[in-house]
ChimeraX commands (.cxc) that place a marker at each C-alpha (Angstrom):
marker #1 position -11.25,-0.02,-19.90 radius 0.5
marker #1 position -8.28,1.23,-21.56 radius 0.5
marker #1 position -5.17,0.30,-20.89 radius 0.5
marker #1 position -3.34,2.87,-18.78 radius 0.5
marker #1 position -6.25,2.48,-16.88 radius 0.5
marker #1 position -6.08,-1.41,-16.88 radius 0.5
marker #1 position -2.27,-1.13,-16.04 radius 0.5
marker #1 position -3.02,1.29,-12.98 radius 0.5
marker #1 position -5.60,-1.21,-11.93 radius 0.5
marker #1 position -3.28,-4.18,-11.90 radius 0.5
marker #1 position -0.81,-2.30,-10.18 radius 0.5
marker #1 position -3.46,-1.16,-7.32 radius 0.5
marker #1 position -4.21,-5.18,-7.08 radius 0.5
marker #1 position -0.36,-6.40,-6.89 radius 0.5
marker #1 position 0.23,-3.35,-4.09 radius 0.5
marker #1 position -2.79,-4.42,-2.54 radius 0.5
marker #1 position -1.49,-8.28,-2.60 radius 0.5
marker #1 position 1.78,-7.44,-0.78 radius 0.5
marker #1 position -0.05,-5.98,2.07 radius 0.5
marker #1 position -2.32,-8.72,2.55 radius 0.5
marker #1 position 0.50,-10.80,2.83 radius 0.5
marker #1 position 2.27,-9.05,5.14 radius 0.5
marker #1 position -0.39,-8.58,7.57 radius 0.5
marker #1 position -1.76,-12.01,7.40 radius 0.5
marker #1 position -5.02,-11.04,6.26 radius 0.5
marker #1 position -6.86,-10.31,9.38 radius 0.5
marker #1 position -4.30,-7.98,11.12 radius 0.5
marker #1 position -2.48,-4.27,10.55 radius 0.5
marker #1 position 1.42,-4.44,9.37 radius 0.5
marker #1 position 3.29,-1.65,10.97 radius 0.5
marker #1 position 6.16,-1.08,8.53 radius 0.5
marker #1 position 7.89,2.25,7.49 radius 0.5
marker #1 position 7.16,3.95,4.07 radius 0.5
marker #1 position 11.14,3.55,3.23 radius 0.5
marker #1 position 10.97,-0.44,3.95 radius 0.5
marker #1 position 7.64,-0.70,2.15 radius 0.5
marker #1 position 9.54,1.32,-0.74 radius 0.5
marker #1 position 12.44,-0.96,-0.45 radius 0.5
marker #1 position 10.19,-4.20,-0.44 radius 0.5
marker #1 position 8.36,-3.19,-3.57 radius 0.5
marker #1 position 10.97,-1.25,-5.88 radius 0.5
marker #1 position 9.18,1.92,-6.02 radius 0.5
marker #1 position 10.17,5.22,-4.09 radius 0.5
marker #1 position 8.90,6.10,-0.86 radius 0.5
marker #1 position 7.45,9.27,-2.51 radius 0.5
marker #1 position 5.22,6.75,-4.78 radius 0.5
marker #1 position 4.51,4.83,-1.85 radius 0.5
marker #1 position 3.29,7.88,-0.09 radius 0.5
marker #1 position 0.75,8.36,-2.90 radius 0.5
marker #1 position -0.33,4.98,-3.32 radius 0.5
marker #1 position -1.21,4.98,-0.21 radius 0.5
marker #1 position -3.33,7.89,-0.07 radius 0.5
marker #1 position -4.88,6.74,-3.10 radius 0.5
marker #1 position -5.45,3.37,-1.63 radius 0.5
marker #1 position -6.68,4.97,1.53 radius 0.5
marker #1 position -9.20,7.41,-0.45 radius 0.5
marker #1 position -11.04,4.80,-2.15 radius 0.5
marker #1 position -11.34,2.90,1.00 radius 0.5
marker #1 position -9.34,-0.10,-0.03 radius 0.5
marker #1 position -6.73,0.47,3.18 radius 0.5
marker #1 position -6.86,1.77,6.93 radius 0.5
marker #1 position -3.80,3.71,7.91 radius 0.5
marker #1 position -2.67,5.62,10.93 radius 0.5
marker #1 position 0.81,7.06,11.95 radius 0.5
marker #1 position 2.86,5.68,14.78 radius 0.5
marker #1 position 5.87,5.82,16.63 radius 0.5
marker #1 position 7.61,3.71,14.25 radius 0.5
marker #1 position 6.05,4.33,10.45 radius 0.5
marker #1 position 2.82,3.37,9.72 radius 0.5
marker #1 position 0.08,0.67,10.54 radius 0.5
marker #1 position -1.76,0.06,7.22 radius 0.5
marker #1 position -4.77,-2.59,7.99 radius 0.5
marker #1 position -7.24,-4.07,4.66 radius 0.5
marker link #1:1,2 radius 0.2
marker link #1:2,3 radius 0.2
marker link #1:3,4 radius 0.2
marker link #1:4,5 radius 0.2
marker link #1:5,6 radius 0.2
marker link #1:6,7 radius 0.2
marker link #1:7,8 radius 0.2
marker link #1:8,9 radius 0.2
marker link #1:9,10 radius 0.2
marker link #1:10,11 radius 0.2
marker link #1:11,12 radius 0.2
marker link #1:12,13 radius 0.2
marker link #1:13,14 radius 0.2
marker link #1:14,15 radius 0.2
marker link #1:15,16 radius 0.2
marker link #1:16,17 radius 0.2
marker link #1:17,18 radius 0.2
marker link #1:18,19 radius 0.2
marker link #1:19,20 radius 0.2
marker link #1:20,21 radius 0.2
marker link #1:21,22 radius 0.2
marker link #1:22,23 radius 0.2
marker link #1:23,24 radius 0.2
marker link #1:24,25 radius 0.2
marker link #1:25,26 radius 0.2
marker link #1:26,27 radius 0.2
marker link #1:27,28 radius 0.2
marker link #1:28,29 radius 0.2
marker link #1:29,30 radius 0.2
marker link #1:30,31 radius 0.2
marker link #1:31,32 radius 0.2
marker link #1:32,33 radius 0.2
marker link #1:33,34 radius 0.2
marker link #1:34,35 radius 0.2
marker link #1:35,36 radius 0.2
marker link #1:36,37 radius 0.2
marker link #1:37,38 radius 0.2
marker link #1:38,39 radius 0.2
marker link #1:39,40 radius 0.2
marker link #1:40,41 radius 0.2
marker link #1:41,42 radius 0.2
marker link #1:42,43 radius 0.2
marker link #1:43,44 radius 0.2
marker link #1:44,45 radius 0.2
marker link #1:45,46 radius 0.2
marker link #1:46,47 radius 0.2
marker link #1:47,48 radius 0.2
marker link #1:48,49 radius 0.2
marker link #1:49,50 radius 0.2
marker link #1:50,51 radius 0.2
marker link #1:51,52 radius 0.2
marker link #1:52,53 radius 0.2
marker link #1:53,54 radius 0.2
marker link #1:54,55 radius 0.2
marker link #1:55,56 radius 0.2
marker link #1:56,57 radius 0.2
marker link #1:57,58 radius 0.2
marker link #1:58,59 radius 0.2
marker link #1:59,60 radius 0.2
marker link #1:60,61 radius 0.2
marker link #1:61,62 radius 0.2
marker link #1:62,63 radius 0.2
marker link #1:63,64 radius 0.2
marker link #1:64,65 radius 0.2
marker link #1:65,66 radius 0.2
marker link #1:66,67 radius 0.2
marker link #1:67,68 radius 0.2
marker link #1:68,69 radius 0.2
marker link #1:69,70 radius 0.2
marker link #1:70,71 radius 0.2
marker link #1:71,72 radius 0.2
marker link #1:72,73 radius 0.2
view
């Protein structure tokens, strides 16, 4: 693997990690792409993607709601 590839990987994993924690493992977080932003140093615009990214390879579960977004693992 190179390592852009390797670096985008890790990144995916530590993303990945902060939403498991959040939502306990076994349950959905309901948080907004702003405080998700906020929480992770990266803009909500790159949060917005990652998230879609994560959600096309089937890593994350995600559905809108009155208040931001449930993401679930």
């Amino acid at each position: 693997m190179d390592k852009k590839k390797d670096n985008k990987c890790r990144k995916d994993l530590h993303f990945l990690i902060e939403i498991a924690k959040k939502s306990g493992l076994s349950s959905e977080i309901k948080i907004t792409t702003n405080a998700l932003s906020r929480e992770c140093s990266i803009s909500q615009q790159s949060i917005s993607r990652k998230l879609a990214e994560l959600e096309d390879k089937g890593l994350i579960l995600r559905s809108a709601s009155v208040d931001g977004i449930k993401i679930k693992l």
